[in-house]
PDB file of N, CA, C and O in Angstrom:
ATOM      1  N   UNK A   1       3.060  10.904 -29.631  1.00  0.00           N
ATOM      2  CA  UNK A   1       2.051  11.920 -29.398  1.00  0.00           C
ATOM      3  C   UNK A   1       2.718  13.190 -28.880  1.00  0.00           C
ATOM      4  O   UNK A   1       3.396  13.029 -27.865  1.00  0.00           O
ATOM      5  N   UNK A   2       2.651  14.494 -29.413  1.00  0.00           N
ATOM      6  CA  UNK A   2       3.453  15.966 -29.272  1.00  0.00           C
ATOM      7  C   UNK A   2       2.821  16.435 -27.674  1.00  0.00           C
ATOM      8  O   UNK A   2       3.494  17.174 -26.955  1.00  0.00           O
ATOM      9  N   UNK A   3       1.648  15.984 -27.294  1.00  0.00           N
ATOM     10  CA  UNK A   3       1.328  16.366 -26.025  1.00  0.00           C
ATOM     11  C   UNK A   3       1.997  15.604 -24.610  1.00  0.00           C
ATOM     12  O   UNK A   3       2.433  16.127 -23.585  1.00  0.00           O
ATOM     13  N   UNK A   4       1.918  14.548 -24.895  1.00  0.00           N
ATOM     14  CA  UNK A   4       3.015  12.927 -24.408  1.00  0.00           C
ATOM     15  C   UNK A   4       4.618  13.834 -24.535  1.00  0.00           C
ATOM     16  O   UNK A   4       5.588  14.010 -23.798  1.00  0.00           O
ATOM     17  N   UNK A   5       4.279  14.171 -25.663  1.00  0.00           N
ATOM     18  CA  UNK A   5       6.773  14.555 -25.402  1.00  0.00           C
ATOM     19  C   UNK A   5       6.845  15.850 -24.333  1.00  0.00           C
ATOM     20  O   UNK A   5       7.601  15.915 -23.364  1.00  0.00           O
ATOM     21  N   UNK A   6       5.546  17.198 -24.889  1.00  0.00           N
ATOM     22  CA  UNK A   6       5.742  18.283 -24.362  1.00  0.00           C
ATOM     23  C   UNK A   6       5.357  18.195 -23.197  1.00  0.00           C
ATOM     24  O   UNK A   6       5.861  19.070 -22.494  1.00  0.00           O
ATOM     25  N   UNK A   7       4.369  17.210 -22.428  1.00  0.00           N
ATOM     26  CA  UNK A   7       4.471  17.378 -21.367  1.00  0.00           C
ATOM     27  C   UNK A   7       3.259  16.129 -21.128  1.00  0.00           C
ATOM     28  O   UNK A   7       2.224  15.874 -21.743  1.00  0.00           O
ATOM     29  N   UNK A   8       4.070  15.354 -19.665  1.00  0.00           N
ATOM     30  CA  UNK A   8       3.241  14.139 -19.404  1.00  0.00           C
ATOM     31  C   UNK A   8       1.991  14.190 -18.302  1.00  0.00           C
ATOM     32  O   UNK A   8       1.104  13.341 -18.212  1.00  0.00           O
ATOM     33  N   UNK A   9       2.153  15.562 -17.368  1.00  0.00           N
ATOM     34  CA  UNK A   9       1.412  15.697 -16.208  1.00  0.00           C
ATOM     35  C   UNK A   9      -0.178  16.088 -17.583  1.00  0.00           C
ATOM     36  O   UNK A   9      -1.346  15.734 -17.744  1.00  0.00           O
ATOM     37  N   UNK A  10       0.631  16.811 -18.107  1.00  0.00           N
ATOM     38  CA  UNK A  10      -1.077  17.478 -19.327  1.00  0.00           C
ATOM     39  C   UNK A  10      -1.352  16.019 -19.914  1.00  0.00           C
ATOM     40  O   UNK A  10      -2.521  15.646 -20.014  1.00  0.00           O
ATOM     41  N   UNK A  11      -0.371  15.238 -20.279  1.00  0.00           N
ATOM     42  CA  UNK A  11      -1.004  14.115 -21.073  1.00  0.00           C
ATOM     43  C   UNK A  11      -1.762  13.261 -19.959  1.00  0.00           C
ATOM     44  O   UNK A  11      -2.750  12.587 -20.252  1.00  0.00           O
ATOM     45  N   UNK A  12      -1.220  13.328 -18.598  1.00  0.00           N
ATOM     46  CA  UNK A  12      -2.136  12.172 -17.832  1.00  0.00           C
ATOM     47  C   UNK A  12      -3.165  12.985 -17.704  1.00  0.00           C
ATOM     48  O   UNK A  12      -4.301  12.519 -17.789  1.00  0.00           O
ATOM     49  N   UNK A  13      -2.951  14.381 -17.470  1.00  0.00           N
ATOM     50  CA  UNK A  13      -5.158  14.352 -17.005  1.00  0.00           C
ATOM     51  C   UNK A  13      -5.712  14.480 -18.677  1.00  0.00           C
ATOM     52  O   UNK A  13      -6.939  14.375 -18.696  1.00  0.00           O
ATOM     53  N   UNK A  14      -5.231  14.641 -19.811  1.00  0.00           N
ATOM     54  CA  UNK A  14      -5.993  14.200 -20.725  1.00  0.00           C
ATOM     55  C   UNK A  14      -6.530  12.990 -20.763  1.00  0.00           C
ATOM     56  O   UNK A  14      -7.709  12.854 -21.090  1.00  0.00           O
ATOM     57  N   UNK A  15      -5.848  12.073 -20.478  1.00  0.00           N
ATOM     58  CA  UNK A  15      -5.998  10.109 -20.688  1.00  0.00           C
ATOM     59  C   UNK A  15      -7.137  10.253 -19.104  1.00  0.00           C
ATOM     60  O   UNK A  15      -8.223   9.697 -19.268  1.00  0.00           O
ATOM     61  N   UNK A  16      -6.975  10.790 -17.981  1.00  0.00           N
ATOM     62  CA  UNK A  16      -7.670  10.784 -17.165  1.00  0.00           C
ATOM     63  C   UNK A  16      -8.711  10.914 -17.295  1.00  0.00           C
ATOM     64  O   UNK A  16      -9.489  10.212 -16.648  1.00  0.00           O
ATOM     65  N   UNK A  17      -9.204  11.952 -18.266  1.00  0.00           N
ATOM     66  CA  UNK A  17     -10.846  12.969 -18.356  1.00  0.00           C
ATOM     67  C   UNK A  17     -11.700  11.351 -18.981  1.00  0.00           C
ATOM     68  O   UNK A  17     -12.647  10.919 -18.324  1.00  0.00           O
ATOM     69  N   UNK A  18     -11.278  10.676 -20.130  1.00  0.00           N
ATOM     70  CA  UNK A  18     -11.460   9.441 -21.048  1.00  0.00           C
ATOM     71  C   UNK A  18     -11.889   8.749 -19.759  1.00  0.00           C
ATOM     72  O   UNK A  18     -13.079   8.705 -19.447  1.00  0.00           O
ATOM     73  N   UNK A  19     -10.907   8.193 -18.989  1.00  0.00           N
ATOM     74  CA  UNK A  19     -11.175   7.076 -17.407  1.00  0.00           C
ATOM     75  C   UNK A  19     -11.829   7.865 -16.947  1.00  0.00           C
ATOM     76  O   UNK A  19     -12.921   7.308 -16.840  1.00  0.00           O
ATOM     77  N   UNK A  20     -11.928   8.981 -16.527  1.00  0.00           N
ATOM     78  CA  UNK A  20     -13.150   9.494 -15.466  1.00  0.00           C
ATOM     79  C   UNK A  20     -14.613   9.514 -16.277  1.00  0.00           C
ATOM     80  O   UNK A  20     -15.630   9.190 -15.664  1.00  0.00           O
ATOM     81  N   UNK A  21     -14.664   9.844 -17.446  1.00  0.00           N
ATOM     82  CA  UNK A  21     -16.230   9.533 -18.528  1.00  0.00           C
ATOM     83  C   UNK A  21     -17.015   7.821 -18.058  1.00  0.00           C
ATOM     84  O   UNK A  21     -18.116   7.374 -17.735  1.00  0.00           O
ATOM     85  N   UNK A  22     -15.815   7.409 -18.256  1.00  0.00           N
ATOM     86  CA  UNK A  22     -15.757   5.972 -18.604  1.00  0.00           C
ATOM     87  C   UNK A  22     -16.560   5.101 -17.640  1.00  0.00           C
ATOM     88  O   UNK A  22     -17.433   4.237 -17.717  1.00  0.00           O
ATOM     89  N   UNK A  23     -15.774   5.807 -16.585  1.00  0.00           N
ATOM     90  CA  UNK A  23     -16.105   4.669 -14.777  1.00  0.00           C
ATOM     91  C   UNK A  23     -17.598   4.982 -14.509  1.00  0.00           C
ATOM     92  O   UNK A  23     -18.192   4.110 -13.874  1.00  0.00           O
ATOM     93  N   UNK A  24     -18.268   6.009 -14.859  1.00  0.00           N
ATOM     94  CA  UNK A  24     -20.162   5.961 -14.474  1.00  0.00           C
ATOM     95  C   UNK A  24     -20.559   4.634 -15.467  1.00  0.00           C
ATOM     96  O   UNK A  24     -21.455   3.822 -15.237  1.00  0.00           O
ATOM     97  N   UNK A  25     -19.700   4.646 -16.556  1.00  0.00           N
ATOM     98  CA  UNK A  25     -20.693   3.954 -17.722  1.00  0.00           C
ATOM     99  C   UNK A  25     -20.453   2.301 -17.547  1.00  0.00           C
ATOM    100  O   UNK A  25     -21.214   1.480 -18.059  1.00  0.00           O
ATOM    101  N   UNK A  26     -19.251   1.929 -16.727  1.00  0.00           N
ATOM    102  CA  UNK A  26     -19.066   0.894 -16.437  1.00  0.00           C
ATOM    103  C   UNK A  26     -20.005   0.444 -15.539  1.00  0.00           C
ATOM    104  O   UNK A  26     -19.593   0.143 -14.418  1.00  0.00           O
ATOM    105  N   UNK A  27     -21.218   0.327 -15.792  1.00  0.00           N
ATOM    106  CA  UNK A  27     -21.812  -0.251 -14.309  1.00  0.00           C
ATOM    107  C   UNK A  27     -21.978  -1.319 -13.665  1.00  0.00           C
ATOM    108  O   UNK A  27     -22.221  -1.349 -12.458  1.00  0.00           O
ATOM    109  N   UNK A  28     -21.846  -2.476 -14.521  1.00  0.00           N
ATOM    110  CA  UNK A  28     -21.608  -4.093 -14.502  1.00  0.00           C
ATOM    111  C   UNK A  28     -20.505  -4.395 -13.832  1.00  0.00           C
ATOM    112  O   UNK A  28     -20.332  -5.486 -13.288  1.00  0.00           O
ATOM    113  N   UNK A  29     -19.494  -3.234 -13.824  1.00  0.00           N
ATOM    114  CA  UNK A  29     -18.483  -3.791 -12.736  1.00  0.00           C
ATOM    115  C   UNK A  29     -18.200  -4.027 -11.304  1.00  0.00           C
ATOM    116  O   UNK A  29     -18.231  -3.306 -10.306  1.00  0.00           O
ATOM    117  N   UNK A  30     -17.851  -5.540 -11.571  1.00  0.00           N
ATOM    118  CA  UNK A  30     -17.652  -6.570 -10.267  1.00  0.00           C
ATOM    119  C   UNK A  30     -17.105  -5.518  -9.263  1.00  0.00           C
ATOM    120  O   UNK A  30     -17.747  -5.079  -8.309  1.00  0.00           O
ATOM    121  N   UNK A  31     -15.662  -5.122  -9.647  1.00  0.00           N
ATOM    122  CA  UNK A  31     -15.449  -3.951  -8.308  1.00  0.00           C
ATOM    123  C   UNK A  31     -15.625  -2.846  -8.363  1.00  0.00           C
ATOM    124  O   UNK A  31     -16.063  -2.206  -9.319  1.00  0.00           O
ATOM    125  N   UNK A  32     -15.221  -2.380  -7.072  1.00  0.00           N
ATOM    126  CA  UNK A  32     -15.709  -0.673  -6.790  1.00  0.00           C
ATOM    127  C   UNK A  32     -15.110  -0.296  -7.393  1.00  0.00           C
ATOM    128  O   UNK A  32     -13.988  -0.734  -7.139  1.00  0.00           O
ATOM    129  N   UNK A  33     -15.094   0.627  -8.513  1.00  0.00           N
ATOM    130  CA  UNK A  33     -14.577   1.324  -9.441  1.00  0.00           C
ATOM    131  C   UNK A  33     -14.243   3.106  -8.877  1.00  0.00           C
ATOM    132  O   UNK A  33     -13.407   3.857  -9.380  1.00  0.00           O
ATOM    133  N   UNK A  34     -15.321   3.476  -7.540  1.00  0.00           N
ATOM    134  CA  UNK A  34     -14.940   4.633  -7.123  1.00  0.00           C
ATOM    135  C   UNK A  34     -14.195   4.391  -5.889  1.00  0.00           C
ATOM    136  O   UNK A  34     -14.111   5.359  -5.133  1.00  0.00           O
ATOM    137  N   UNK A  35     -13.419   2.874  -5.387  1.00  0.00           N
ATOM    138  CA  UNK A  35     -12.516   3.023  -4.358  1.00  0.00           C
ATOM    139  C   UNK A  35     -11.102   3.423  -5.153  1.00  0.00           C
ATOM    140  O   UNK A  35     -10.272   2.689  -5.688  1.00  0.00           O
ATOM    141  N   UNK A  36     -11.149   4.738  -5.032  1.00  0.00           N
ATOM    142  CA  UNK A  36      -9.806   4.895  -6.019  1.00  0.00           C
ATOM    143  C   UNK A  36      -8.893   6.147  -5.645  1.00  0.00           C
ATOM    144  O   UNK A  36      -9.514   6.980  -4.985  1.00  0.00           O
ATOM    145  N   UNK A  37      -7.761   6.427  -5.872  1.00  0.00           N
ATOM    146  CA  UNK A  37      -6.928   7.407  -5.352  1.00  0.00           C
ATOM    147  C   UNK A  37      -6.335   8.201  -6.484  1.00  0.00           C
ATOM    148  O   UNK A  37      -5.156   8.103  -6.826  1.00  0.00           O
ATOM    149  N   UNK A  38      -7.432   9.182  -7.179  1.00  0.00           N
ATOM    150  CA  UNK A  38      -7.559  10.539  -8.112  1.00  0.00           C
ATOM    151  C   UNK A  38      -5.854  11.151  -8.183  1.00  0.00           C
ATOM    152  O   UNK A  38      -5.216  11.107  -9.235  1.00  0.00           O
ATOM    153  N   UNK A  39      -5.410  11.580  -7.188  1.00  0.00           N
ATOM    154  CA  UNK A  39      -4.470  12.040  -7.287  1.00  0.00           C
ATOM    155  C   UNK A  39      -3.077  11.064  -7.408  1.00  0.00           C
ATOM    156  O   UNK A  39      -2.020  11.620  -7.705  1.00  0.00           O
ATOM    157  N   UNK A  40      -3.103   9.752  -7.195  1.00  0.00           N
ATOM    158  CA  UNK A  40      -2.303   8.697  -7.222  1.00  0.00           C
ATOM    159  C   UNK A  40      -2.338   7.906  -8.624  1.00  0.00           C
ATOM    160  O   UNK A  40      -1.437   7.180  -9.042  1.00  0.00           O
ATOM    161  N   UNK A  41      -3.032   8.067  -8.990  1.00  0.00           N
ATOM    162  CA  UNK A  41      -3.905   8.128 -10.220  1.00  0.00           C
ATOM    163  C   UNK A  41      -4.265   6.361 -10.307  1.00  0.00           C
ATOM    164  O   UNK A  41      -4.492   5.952 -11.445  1.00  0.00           O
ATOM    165  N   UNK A  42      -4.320   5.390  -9.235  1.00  0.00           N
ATOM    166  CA  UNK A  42      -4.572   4.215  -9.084  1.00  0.00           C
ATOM    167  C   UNK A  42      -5.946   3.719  -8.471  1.00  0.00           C
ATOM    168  O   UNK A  42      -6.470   4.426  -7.610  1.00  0.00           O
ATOM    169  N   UNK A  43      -6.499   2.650  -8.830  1.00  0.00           N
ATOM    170  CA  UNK A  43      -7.885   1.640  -7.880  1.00  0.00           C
ATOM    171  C   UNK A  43      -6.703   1.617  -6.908  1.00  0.00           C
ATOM    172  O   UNK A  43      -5.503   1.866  -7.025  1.00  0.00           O
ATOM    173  N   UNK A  44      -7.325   1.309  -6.123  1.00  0.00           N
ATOM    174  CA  UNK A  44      -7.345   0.345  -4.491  1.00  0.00           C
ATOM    175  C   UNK A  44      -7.696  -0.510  -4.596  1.00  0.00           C
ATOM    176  O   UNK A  44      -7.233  -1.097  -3.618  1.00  0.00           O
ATOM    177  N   UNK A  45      -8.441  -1.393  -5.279  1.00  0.00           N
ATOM    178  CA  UNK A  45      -8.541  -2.710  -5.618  1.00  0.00           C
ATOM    179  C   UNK A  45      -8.077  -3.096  -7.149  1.00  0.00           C
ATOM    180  O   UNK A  45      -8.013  -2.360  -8.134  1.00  0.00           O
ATOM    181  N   UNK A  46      -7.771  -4.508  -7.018  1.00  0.00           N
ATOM    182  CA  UNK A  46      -7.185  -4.920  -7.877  1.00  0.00           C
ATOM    183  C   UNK A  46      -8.036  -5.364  -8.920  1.00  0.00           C
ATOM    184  O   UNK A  46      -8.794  -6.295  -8.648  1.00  0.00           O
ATOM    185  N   UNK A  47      -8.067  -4.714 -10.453  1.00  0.00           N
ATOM    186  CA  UNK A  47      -9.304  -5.411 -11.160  1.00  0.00           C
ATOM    187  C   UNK A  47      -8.887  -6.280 -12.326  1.00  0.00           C
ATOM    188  O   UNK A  47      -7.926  -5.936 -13.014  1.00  0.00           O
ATOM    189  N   UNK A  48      -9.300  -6.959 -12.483  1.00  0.00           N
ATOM    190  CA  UNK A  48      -8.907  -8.130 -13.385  1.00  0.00           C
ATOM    191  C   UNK A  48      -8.846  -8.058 -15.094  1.00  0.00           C
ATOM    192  O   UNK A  48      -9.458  -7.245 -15.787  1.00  0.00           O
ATOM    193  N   UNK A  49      -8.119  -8.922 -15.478  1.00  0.00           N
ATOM    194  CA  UNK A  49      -7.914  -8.102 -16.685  1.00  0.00           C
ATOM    195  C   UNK A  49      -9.072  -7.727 -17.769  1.00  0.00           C
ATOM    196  O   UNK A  49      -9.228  -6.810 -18.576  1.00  0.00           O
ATOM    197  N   UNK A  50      -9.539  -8.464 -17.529  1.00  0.00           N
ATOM    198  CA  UNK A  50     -11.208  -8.404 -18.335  1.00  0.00           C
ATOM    199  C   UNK A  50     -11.873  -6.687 -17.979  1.00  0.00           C
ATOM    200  O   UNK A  50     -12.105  -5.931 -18.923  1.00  0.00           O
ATOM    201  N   UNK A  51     -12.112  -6.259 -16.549  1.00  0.00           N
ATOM    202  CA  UNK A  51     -11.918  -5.375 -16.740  1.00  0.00           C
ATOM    203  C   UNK A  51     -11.030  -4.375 -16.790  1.00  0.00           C
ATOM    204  O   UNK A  51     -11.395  -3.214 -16.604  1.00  0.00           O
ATOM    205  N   UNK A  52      -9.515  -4.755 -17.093  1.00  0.00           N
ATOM    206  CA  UNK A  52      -8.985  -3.411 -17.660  1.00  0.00           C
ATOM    207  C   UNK A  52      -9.614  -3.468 -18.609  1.00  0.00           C
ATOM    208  O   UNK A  52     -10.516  -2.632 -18.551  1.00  0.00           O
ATOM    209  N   UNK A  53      -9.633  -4.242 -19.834  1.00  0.00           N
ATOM    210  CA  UNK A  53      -9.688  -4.332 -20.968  1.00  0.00           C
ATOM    211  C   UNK A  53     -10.872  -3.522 -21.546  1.00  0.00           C
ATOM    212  O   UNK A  53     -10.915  -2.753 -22.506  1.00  0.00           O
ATOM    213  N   UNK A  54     -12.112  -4.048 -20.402  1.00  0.00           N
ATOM    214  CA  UNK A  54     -13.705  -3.165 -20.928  1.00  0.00           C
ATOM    215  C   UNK A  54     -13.618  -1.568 -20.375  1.00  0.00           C
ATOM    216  O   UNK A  54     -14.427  -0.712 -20.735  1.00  0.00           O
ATOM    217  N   UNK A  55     -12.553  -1.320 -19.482  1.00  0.00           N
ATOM    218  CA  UNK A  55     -12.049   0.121 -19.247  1.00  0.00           C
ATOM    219  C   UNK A  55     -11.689   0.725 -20.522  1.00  0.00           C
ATOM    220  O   UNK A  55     -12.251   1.587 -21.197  1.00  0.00           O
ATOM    221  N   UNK A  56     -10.581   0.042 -20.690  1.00  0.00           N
ATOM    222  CA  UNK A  56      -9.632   0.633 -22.060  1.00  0.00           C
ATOM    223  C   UNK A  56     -10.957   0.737 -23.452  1.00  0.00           C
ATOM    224  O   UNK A  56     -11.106   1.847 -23.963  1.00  0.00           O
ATOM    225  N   UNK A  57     -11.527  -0.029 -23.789  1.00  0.00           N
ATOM    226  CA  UNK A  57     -12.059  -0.066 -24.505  1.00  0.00           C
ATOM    227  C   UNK A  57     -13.376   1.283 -24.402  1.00  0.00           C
ATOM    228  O   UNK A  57     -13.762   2.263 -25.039  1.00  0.00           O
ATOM    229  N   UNK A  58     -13.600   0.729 -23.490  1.00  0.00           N
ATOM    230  CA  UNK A  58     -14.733   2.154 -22.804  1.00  0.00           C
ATOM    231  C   UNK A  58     -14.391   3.946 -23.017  1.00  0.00           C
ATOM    232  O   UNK A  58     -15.158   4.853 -23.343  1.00  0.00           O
ATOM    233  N   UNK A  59     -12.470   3.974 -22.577  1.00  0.00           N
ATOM    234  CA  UNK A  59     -12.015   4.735 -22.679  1.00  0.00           C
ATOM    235  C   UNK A  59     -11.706   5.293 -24.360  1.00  0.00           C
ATOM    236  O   UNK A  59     -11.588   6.460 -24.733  1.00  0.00           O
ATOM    237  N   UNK A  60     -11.631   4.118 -25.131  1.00  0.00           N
ATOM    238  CA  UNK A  60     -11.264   4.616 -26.708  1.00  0.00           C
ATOM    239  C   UNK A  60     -12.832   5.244 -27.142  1.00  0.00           C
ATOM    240  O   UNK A  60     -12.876   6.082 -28.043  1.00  0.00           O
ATOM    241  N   UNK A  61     -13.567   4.988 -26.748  1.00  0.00           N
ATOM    242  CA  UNK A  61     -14.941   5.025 -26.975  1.00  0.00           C
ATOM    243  C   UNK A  61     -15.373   6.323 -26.904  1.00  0.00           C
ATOM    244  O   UNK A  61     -15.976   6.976 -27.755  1.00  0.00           O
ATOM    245  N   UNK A  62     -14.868   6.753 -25.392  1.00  0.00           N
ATOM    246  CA  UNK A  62     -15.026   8.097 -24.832  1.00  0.00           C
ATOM    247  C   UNK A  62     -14.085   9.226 -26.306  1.00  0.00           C
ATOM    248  O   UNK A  62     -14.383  10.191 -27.009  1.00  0.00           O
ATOM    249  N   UNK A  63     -12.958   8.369 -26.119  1.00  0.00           N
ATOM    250  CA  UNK A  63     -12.230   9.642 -27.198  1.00  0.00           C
ATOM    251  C   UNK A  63     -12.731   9.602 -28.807  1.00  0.00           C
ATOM    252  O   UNK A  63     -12.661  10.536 -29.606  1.00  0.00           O
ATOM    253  N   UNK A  64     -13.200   8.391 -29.022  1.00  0.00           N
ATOM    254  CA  UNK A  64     -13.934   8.285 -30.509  1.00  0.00           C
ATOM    255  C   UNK A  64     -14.810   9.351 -30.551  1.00  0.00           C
ATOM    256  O   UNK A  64     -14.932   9.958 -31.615  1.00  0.00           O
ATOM    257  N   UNK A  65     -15.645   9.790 -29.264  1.00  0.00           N
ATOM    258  CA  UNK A  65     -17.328  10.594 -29.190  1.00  0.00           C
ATOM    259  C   UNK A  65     -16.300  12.050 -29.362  1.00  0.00           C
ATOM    260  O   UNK A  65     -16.691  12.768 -30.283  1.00  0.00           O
ATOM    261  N   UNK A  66     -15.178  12.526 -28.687  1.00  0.00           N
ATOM    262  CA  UNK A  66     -14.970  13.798 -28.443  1.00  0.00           C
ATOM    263  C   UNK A  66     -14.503  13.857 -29.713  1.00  0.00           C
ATOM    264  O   UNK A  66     -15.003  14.752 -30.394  1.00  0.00           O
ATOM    265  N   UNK A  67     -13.651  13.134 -30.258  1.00  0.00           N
ATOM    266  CA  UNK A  67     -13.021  13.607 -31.942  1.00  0.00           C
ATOM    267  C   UNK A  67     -14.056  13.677 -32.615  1.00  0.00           C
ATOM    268  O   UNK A  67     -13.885  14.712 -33.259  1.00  0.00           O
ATOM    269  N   UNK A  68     -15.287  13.150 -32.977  1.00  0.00           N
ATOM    270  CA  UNK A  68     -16.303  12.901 -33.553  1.00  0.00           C
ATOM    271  C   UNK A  68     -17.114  14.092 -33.497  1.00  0.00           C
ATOM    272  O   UNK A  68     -17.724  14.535 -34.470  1.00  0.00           O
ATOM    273  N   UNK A  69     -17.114  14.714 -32.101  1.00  0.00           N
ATOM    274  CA  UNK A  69     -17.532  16.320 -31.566  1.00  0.00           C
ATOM    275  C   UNK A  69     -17.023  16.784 -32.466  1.00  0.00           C
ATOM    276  O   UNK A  69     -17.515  16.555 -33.571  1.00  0.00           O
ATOM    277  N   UNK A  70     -16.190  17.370 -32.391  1.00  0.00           N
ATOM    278  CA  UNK A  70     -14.875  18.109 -32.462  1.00  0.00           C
ATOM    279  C   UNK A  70     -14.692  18.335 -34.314  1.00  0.00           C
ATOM    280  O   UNK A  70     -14.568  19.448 -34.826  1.00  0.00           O
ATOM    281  N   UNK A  71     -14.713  16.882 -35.186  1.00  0.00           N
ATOM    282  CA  UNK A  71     -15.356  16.965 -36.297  1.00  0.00           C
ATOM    283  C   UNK A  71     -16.685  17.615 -37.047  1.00  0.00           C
ATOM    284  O   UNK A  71     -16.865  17.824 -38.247  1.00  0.00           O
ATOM    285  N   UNK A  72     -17.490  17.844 -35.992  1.00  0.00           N
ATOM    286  CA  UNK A  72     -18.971  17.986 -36.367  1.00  0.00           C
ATOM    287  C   UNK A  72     -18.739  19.702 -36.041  1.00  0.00           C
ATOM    288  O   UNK A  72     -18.966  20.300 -37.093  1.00  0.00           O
ATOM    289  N   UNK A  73     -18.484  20.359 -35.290  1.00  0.00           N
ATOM    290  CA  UNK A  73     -18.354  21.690 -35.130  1.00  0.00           C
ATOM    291  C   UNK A  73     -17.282  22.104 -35.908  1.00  0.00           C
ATOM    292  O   UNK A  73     -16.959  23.291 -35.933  1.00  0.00           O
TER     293      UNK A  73
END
C-alpha cells in the first residue's frame, strides 16, 4: 500500500478512522471497548479473539461503505 511505504503515522490514523466507526457499532461487546488509550493506539483490556475478528471484520465493512461513497460521487 503507497500510503503504508510513504508514511505509517498517515497510514495508522487512516486504519484508525475504520476502528473508531467501528467501536459504536460493536455493541454486543463483552468488553469495554471505550477503556482504551487513543494515542497508544491500544484497549486496556484484553479482548478475545472472536472479538478481534468481529472488529476487523466491522472495520473492512467501514472501508467497503467509504470506497462505495467515493464510487457513487
Amino acid at each position: 500500500d503507497q500510503l503504508y511505504v510513504s508514511s505509517v503515522c498517515d497510514y495508522n490514523d487512516y486504519v484508525a478512522g475504520f476502528l473508531k466507526n467501528a467501536i459504536p457499532k460493536f455493541k454486543e461487546c463483552v468488553t469495554d471497548l471505550s477503556d482504551r488509550d487513543d494515542t497508544a493506539m491500544v484497549f486496556n483490556n484484553t479482548l478475545t479473539e472472536l472479538e478481534e475478528e468481529i472488529l476487523a471484520n466491522m472495520m473492512a465493512l467501514e472501508w467497503v461503505g467509504r470506497e462505495t461513497k467515493k464510487l457513487q460521487n
